[in-house]
C-alpha positions in Angstrom: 0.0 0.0 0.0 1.2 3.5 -0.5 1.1 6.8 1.3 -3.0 7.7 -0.4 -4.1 4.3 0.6 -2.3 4.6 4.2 -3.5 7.9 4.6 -7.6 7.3 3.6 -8.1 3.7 5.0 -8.7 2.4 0.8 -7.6 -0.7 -1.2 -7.2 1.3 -4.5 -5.5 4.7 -4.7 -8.3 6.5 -7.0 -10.4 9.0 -5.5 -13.7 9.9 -6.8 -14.0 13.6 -7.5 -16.6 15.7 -5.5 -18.7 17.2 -8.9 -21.9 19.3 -8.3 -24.8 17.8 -9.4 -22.8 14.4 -10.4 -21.5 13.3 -6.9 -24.6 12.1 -4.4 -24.7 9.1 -2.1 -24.8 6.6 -5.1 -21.9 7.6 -6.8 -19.9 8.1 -3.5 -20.8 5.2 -2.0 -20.4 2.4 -5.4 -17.2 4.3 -5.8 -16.7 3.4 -1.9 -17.8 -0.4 -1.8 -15.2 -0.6 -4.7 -12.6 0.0 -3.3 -11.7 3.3 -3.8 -12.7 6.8 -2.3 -16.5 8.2 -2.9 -16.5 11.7 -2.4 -20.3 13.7 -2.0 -19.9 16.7 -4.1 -20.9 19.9 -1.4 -21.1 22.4 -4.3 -24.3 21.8 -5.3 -26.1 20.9 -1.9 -28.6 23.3 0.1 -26.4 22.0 3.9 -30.2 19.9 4.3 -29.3 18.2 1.3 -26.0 17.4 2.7 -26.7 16.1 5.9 -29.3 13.8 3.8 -26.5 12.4 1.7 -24.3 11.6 4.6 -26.7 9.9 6.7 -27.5 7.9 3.6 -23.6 7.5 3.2 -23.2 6.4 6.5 -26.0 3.5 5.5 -24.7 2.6 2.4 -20.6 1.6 3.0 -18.8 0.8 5.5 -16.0 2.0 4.1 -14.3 5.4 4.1 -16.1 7.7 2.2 -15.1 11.9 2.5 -17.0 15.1 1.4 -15.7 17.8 -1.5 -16.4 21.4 -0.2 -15.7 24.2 -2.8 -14.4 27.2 0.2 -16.0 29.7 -2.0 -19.5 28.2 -1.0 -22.3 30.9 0.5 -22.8 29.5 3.6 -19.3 27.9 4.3 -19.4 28.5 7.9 -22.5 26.4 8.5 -21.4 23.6 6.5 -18.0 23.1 8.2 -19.9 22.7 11.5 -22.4 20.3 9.5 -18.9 18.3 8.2 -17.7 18.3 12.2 -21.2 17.0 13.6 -22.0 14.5 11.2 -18.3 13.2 12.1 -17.1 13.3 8.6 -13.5 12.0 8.4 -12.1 12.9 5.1 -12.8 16.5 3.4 -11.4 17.5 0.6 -11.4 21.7 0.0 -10.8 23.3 -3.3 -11.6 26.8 -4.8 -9.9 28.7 -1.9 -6.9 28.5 1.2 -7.6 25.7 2.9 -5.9 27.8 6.0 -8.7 28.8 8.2 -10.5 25.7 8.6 -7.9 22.6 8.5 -7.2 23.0 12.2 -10.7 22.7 12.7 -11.0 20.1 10.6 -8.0 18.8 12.4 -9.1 18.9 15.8 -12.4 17.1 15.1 -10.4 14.1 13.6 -10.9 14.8 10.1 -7.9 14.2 7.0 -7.8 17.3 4.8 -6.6 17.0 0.7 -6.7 20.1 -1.1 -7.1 20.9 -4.8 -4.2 23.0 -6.6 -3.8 23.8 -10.3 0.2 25.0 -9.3 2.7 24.2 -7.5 3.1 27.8 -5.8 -0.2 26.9 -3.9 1.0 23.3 -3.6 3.6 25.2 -1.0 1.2 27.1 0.2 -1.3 24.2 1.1 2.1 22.6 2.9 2.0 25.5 5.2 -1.9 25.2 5.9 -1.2 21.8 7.4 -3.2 19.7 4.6 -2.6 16.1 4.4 -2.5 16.1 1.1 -2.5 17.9 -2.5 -4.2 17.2 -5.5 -2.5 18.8 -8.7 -5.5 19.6 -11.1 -4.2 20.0 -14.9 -6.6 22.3 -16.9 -7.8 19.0 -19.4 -10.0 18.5 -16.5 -13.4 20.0 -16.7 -15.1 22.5 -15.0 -13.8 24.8 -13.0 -9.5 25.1 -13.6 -6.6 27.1 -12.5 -6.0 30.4 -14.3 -2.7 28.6 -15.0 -3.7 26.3 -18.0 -1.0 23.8 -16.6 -1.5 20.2 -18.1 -1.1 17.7 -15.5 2.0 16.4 -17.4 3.9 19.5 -16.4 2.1 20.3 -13.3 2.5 16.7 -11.4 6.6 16.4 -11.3 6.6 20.6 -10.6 4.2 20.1 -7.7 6.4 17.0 -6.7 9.8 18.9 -6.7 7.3 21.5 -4.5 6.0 19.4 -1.6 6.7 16.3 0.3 3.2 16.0 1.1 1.2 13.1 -0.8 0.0 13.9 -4.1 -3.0 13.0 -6.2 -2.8 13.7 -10.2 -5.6 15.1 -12.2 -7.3 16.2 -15.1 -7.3 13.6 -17.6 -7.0 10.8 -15.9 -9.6 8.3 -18.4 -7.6 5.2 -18.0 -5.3 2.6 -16.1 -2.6 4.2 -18.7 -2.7 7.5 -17.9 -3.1 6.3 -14.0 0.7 4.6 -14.6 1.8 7.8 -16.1 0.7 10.2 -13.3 2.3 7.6 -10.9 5.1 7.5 -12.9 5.6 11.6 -12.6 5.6 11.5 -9.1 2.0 11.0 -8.2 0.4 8.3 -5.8 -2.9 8.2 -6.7 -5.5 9.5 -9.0 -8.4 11.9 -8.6 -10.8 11.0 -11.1 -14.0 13.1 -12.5 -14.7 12.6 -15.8 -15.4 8.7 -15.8 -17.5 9.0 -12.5 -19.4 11.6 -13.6 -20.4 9.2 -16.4 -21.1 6.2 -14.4 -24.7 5.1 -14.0 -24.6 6.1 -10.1 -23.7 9.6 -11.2 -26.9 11.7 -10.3 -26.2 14.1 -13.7 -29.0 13.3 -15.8 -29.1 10.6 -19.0 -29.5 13.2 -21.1 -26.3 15.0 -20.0 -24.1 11.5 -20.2 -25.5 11.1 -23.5 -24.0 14.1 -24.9 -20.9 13.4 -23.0 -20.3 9.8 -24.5 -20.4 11.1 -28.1 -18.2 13.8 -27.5 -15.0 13.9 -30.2 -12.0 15.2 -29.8 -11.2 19.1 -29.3 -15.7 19.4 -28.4 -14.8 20.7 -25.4 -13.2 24.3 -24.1 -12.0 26.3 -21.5 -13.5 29.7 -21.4 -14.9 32.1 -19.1 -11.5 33.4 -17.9 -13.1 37.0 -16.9 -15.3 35.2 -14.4 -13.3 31.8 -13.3 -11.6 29.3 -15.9 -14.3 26.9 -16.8 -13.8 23.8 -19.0 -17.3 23.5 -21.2 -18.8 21.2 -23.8 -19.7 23.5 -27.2 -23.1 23.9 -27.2 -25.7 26.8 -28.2 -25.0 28.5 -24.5 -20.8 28.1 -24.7 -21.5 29.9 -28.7 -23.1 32.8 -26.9 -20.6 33.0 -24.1 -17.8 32.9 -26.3 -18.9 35.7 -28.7 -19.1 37.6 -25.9 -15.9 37.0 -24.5 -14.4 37.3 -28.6 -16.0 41.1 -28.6 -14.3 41.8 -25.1 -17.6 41.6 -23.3 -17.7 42.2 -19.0 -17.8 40.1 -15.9 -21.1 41.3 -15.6 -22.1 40.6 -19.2 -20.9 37.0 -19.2 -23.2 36.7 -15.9 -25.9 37.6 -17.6 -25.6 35.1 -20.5 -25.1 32.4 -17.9 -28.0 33.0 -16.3 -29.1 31.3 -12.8 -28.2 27.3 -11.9 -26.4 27.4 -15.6 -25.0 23.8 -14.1 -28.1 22.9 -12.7 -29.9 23.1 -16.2 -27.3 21.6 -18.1 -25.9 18.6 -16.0 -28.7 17.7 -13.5 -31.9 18.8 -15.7 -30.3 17.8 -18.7 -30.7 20.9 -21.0 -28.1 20.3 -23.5 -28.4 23.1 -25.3 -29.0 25.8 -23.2 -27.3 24.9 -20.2 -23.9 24.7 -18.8 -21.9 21.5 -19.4 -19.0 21.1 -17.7 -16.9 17.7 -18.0 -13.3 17.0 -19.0 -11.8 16.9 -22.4 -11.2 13.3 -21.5 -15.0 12.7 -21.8 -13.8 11.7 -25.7 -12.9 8.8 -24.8 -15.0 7.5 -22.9 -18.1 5.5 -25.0 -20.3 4.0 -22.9 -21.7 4.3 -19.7 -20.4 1.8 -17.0 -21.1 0.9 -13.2 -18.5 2.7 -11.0 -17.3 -0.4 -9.9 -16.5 -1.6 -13.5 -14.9 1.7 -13.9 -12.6 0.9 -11.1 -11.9 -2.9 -12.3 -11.0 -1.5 -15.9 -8.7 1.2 -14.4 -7.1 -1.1 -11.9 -6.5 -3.7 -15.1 -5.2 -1.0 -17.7 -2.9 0.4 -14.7 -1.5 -3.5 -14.3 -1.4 -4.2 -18.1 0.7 -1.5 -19.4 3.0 -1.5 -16.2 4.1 -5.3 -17.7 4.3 -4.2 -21.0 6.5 -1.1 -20.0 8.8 -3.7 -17.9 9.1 -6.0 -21.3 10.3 -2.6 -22.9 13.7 -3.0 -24.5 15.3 0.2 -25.5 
């Protein structure tokens, strides 16, 4: 076993990523029962909602499960205390410093990961007192770093940055790319795309649909006035980026997105109008598949083309 396995009580070293509208009790809890680690997604729970999904956690595995809390949500305050009550012990923070609240998370027995898209916050999460990093490249979909770093250069710069245990991702689609992540200095694998795809993923069928007949290059970052988003191309991305192309305003770009723009497009399944965030690996993908197939194929590929690599002559 190594240090991500050691440090979240897990068989496999792939994490689940906490997605909004993607990452309920089913998703986090197949992922769980599989092996690896099921992460609720925070960002797109009222806190009611969330207490729901980890009492329904708490019946559904046995084994450890954590939460993914964006530090930019509105009522951050109450939903730290929720995270402490309910006894969560793994939370996973992103979209902010994870400075003021590890050492409460700390205290109350919790383990702390936090999501970077450099290595200059890599340090910086060091210094909070996180247990561990994960480096985000900017293939990965949704929100992303204003850096544009592919997780081939980010993992080994975040490596030579910190000592602390690192998770690669952003692209991570198969057991092959797991290998090469490990290979760069990573020890496990945060993975979105594929999980957001599974059939426990609460996005709806029409928004998987889309995603499995994605091609290469349909997806694109954009939305660098307001905050880097990785979206499919679709009738709402056209308008955004015609905007953006004529130099249009923060408040302008709002405007176009409307309210719940995520809501619409990944959980109500408006694929035109709505916002549809997934990773550029989403091309690859096909089919729709259990979450514990996706972790069997993953754990296989990662095997396979280790022994081919060793039978490697150069």
């Amino acid at each position: 076993m190594n240090r991500i396995c050691n440090l979240f009580g897990i068989r496999y070293p792939i994490i689940q990523g906490g997605m909004v509208w993607c990452s309920g009790w089913r998703l986090a809890s197949a992922v769980s029962n599989a092996g690896g680690l099921g992460l609720l997604g925070a960002g797109s729970m009222h806190p009611e909602t969330l207490i729901d999904h980890i009492h329904k956690m708490k019946a559904a595995t046995d084994k450890p499960w954590g939460v993914n809390v964006p530090l930019m949500y509105p009522e951050i305050d109450r939903l730290m205390q929720i995270l402490v009550s309910e006894g969560v012990k793994i939370v996973f923070t992103s979209a902010g410093s994870p400075k003021k609240y590890t050492p409460m998370l700390h205290e109350a027995g919790a383990v702390v990961a936090h999501v970077v898209s450099s290595s200059k916050f890599a340090r910086k999460c060091e210094e909070a007192g996180v247990d561990a990093v994960v480096a985000e490249g900017f293939e990965a979909g949704g929100h992303n770093g204003r850096e544009e770093t592919t997780t081939l250069t980010l993992i080994p710069s975040v490596r030579r940055a910190t000592s602390l245990p690192l998770l690669a991702a952003g692209g991570i689609g198969s057991g092959e790319a797991m290998l090469a992540a490990m290979a760069l200095g990573a020890e496990g694998v945060q993975v979105g795309t594929l999980f957001a795809l599974a059939g426990e993923s609460s996005a709806s069928e029409a928004f998987k649909q889309r995603c499995v007949a994605l091609g290469e290059g349909d997806t694109m970052l954009c939305l660098k006035k307001l905050s880097p988003t990785r979206l499919i191309k679709n009738e709402l991305f056209n308008r955004i980026s015609e905007a953006e192309d004529r130099g249009a305003s923060p408040d302008e770009l709002k405007a176009i997105l409307g309210t719940a723009a995520s809501k619409r497009g990944i959980f109500e399944g408006d694929t035109d109008g709505g916002e549809l965030e997934i990773g550029q690996v989403a091309a690859s993908v096909g089919t729709i598949k259990p979450a514990a197939e996706i972790i069997e194929q993953l754990i296989k590929g990662y095997a396979d083309a280790k022994a081919k690599l060793a039978e490697t002559d150069f």
